[in-house]
N, CA, C and O atoms as CSV, one atom per row, in Angstrom:
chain,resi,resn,atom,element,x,y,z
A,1,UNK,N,N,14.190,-1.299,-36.977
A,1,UNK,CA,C,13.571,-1.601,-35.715
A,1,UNK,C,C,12.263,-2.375,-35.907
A,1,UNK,O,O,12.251,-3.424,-35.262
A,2,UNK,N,N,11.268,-2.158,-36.552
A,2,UNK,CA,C,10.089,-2.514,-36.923
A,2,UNK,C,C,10.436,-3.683,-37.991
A,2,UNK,O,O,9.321,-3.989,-38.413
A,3,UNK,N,N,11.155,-4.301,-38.493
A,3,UNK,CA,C,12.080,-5.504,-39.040
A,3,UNK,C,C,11.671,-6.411,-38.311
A,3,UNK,O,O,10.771,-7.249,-38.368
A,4,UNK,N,N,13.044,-5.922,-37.092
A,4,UNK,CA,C,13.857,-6.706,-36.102
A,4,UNK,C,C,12.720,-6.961,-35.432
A,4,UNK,O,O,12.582,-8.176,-35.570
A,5,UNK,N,N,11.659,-6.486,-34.674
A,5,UNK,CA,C,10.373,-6.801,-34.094
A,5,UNK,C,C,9.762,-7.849,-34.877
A,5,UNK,O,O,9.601,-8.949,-34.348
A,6,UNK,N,N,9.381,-7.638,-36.138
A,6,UNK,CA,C,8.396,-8.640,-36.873
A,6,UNK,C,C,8.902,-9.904,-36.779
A,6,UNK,O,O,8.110,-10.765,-36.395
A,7,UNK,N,N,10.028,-10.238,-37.035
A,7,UNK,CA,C,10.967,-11.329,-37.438
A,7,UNK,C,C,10.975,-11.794,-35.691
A,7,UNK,O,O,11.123,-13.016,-35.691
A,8,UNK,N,N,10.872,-11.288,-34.238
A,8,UNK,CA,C,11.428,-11.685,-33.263
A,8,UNK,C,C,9.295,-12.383,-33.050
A,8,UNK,O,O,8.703,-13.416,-32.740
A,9,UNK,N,N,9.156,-11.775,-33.232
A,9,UNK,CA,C,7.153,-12.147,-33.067
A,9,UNK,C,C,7.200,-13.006,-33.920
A,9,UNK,O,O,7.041,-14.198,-33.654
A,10,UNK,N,N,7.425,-12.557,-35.093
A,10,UNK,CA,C,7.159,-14.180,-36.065
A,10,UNK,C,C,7.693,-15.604,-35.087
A,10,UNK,O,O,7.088,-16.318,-34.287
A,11,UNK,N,N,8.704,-15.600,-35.451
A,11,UNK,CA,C,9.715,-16.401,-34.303
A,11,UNK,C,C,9.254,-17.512,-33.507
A,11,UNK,O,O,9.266,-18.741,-33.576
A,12,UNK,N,N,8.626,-16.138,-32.314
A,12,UNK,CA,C,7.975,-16.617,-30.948
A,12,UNK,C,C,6.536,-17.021,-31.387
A,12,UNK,O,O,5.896,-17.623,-30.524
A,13,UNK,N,N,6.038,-16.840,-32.339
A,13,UNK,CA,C,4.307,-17.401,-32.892
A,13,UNK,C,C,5.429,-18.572,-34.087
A,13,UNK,O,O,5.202,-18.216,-35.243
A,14,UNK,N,N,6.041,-19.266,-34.070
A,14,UNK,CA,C,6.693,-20.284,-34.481
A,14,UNK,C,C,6.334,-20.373,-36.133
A,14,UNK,O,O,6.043,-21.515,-36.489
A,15,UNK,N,N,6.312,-19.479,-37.059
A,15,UNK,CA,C,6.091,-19.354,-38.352
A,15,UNK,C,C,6.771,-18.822,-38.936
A,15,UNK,O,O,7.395,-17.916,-38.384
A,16,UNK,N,N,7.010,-19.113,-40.379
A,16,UNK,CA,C,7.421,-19.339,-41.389
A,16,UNK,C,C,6.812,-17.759,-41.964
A,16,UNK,O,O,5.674,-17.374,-41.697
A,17,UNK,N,N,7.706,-17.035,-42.708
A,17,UNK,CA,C,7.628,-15.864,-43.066
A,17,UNK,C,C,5.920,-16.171,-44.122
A,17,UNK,O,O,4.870,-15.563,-43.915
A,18,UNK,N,N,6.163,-17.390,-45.330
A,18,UNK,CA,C,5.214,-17.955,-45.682
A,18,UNK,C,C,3.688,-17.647,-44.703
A,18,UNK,O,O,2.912,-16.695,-44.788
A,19,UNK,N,N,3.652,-18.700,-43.904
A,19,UNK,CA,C,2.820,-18.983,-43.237
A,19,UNK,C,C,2.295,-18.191,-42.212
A,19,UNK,O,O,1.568,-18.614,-41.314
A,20,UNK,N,N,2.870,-16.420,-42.433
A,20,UNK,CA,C,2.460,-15.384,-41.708
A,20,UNK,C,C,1.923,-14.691,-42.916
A,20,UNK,O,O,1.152,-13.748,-42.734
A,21,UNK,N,N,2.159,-14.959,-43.817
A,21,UNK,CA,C,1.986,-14.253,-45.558
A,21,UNK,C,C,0.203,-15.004,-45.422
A,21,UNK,O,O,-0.777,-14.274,-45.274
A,22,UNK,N,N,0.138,-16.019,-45.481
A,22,UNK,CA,C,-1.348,-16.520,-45.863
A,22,UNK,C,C,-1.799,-16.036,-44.395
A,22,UNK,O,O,-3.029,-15.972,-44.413
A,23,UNK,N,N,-1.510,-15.822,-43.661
A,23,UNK,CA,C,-2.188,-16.016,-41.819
A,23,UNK,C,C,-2.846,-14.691,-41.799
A,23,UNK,O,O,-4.001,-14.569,-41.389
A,24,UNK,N,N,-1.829,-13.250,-42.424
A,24,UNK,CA,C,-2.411,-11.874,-42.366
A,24,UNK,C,C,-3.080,-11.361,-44.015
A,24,UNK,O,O,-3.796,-10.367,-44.137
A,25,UNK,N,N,-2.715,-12.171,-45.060
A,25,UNK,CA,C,-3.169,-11.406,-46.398
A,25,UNK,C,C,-2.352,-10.458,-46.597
A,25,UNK,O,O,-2.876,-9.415,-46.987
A,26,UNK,N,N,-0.844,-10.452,-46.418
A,26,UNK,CA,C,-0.277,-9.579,-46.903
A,26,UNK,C,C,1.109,-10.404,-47.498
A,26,UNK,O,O,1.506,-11.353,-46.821
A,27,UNK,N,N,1.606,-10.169,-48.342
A,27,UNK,CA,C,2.388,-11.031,-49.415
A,27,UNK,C,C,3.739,-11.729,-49.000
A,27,UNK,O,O,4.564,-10.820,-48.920
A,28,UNK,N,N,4.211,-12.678,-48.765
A,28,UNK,CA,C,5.310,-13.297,-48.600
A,28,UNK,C,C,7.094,-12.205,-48.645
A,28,UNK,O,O,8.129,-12.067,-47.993
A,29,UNK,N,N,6.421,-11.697,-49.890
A,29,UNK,CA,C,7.550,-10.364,-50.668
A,29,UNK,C,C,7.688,-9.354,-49.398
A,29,UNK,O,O,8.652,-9.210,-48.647
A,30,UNK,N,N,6.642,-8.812,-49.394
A,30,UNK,CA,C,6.392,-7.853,-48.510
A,30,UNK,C,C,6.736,-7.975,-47.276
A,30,UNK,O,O,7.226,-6.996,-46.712
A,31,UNK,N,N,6.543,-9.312,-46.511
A,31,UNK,CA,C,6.836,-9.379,-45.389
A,31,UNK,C,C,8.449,-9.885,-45.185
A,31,UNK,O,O,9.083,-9.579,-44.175
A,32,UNK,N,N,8.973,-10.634,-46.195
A,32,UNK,CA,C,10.650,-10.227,-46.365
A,32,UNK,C,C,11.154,-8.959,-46.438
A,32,UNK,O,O,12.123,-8.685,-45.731
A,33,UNK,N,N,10.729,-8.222,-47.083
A,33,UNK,CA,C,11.029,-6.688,-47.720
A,33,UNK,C,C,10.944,-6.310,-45.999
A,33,UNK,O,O,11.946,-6.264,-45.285
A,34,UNK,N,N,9.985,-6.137,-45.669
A,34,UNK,CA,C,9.839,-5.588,-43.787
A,34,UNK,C,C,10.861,-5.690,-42.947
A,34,UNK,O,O,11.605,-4.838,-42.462
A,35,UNK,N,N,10.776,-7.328,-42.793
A,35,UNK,CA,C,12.267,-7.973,-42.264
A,35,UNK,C,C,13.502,-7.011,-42.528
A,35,UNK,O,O,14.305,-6.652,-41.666
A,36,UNK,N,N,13.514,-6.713,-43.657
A,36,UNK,CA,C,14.830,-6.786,-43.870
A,36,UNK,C,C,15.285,-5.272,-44.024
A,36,UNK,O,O,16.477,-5.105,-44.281
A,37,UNK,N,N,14.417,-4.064,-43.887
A,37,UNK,CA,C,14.608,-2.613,-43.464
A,37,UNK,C,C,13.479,-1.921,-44.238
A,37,UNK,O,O,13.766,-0.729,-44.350
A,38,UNK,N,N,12.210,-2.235,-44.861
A,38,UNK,CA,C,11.944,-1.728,-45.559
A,38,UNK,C,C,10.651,-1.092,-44.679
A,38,UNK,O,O,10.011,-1.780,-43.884
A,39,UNK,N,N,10.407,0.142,-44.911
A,39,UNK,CA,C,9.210,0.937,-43.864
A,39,UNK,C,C,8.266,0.707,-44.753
A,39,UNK,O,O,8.198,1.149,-45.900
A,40,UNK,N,N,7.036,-0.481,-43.815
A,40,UNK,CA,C,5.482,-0.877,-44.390
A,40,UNK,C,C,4.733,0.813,-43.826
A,40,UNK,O,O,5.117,1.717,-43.083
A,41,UNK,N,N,3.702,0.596,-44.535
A,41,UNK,CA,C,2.454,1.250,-43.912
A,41,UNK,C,C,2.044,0.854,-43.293
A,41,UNK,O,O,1.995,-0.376,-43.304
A,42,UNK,N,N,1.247,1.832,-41.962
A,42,UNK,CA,C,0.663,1.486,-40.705
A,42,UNK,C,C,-0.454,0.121,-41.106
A,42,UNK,O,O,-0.368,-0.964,-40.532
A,43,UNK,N,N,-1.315,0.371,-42.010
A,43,UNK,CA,C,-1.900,-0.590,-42.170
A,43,UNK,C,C,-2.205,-1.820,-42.122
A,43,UNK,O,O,-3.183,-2.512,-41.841
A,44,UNK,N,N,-0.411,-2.028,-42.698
A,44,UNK,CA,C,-0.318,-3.270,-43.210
A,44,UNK,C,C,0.548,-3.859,-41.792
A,44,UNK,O,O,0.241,-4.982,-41.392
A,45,UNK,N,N,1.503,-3.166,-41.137
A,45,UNK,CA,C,1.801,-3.586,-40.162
A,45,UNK,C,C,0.266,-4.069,-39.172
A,45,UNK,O,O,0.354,-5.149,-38.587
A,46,UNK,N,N,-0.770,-3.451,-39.051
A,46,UNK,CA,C,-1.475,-3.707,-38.238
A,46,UNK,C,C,-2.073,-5.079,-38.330
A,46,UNK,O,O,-2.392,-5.791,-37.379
A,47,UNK,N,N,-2.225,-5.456,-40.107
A,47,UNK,CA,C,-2.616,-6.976,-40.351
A,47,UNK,C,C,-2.047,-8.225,-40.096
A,47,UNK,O,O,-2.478,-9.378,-40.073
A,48,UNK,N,N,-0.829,-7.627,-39.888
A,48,UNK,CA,C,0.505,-8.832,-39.643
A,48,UNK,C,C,0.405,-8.803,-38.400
A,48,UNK,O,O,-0.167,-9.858,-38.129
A,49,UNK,N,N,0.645,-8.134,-37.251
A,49,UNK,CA,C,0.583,-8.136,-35.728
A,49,UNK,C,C,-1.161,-8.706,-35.307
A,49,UNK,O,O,-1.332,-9.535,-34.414
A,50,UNK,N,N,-2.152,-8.203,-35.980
A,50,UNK,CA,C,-3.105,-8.672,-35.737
A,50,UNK,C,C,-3.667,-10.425,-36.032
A,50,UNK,O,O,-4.607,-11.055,-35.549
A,51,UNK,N,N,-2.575,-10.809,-37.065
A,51,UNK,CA,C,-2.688,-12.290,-37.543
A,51,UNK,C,C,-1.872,-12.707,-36.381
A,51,UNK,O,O,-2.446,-13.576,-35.725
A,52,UNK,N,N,-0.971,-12.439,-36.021
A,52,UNK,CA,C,-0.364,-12.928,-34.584
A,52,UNK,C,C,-1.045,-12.594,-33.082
A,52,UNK,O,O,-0.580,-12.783,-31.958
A,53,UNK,N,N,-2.091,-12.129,-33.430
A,53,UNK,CA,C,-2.844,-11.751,-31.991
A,53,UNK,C,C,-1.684,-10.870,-31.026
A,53,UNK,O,O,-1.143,-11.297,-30.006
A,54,UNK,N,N,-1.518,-9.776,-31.544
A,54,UNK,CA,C,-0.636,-9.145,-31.024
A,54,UNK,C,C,-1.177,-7.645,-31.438
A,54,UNK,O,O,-1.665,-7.379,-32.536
A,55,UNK,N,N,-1.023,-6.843,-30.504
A,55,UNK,CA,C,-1.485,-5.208,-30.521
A,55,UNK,C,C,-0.268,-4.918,-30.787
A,55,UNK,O,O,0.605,-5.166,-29.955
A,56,UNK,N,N,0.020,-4.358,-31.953
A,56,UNK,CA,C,1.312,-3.263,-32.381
A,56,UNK,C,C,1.668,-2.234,-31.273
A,56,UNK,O,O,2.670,-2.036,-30.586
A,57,UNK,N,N,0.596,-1.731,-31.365
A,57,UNK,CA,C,1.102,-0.619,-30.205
A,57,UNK,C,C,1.669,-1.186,-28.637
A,57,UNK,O,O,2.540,-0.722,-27.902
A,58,UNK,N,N,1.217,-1.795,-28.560
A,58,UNK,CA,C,1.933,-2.545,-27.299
A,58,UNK,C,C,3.466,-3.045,-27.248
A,58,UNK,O,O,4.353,-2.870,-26.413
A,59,UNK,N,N,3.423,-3.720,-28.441
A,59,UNK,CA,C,5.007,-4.367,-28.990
A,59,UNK,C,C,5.816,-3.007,-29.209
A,59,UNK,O,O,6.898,-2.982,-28.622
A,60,UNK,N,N,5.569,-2.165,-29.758
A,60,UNK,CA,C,6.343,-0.761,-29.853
A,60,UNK,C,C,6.542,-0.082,-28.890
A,60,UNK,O,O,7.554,0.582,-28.663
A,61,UNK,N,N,5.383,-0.210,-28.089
A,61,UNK,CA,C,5.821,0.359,-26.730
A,61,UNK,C,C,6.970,-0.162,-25.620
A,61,UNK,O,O,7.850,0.524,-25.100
A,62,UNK,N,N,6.738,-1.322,-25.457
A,62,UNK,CA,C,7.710,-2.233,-25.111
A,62,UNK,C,C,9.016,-1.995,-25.512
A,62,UNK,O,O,9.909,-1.749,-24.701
A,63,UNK,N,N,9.230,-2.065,-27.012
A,63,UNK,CA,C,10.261,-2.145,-27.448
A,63,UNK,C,C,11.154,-0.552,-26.936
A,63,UNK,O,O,12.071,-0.532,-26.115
A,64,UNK,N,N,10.741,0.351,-27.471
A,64,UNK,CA,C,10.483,1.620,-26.970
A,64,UNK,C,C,11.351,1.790,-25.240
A,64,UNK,O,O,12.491,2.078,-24.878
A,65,UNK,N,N,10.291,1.491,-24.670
A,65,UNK,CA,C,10.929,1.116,-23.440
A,65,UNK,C,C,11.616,0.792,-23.098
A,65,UNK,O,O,12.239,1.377,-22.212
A,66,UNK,N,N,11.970,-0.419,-23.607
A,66,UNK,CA,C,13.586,-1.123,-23.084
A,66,UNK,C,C,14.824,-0.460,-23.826
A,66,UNK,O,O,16.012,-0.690,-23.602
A,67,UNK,N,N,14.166,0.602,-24.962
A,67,UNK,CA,C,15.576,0.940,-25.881
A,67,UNK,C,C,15.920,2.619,-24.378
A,67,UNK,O,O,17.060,2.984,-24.092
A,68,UNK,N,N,15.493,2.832,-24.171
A,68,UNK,CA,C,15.090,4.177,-23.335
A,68,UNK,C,C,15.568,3.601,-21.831
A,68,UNK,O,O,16.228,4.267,-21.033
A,69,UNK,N,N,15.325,2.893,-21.717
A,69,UNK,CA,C,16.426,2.246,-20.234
A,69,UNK,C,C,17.445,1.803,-20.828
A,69,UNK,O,O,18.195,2.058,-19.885
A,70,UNK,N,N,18.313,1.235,-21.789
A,70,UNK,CA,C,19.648,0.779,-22.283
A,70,UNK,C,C,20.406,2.404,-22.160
A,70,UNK,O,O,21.426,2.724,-21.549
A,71,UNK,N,N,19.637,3.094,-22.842
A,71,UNK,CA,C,20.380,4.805,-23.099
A,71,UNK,C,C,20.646,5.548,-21.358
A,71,UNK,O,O,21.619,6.106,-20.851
A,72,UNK,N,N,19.275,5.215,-20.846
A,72,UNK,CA,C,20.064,5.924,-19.319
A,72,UNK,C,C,21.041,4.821,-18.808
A,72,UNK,O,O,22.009,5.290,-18.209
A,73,UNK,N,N,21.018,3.841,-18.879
A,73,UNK,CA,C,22.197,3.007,-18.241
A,73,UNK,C,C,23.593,2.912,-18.541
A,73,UNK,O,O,24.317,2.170,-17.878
């Protein structure tokens, strides 16, 4: 879930897994590894959403939300 989010924000901020790697200071590796199922630390998630001008907690909430209306529907 927290993957599938990074990769849909990356996306929509139009960058290159790279060019989110130099943007937050957290490693190219790492932010593939994320992508692709691997559970970061809060931390480091916060540097990556914060290089995108984006509040984590907001994006989770969101996400959150819409998964929680699919289930009652």
């Amino acid at each position: 879930m927290i993957g599938e989010l990074l990769k849909e924000q990356r996306l929509k901020n139009n960058l290159t897994q790279k060019q989110l790697a130099e943007k937050s200071g957290i490693s190219y590796v790492s932010i593939n590894r994320i992508e692709n199922g691997t559970s970061p630390r809060l931390s480091v998630l916060v540097k990556i959403f914060g290089a995108m001008d984006k509040a984590l907690s907001f994006e989770i909430k969101d996400r959150v939300d819409s998964l929680q209306d699919m289930v009652s529907n």
